[in-house]
N, C-alpha and C positions, 0 to 999 in steps of 0.2 A: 555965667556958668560955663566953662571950660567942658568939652569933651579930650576925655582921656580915650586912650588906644586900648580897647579890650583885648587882651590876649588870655586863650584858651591854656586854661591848666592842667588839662586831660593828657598830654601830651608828659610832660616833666613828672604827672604823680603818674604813670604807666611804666616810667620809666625809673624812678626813684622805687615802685613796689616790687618790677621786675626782678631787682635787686635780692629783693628775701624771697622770690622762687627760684633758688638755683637749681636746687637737687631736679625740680621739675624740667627745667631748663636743659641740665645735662642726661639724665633720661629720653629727652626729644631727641639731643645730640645724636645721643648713642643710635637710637631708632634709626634718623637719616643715615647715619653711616654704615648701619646694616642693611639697609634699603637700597642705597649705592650702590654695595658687594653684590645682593641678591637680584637687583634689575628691575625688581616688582615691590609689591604692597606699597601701605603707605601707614603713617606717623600720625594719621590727625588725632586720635586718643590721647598720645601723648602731649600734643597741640596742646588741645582744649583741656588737660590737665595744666598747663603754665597759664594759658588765658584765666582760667578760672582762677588760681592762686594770684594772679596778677589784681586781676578784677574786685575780689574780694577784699584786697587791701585798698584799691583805689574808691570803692563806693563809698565808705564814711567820709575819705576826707573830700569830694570832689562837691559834696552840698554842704561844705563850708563858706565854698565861694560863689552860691548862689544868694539872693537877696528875697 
């Protein structure tokens, strides 16, 4: 029996989901760049609005590749 090289697919489905949050994505944009201008506040709402959209694409498929 061979061992094979485990590699983690957490990475590629985060980023392949990231993909279908733009709107969320560009929303954060915007945040940082009015954040910029203004000196102060900050964007984590918007953050954890794309995490979550990220996220929620990633969870069905990531315990595909568990055994």
């Amino acid at each position: 029996m061979s061992e094979e090289e485990i590699k983690c697919p957490l990475p590629e489905l985060r980023e392949e989901c990231g993909k279908g949050c733009q709107s969320q994505m560009a929303a954060y944009n915007e945040c940082t760049k009015r954040i910029e201008k203004k000196g102060e506040g900050d964007c984590e709402a918007w953050f954890f609005d794309f995490i979550h959209c990220r996220d929620k694409c990633v969870a069905p498929k990531i315990f595909t590749f568990t055994k």
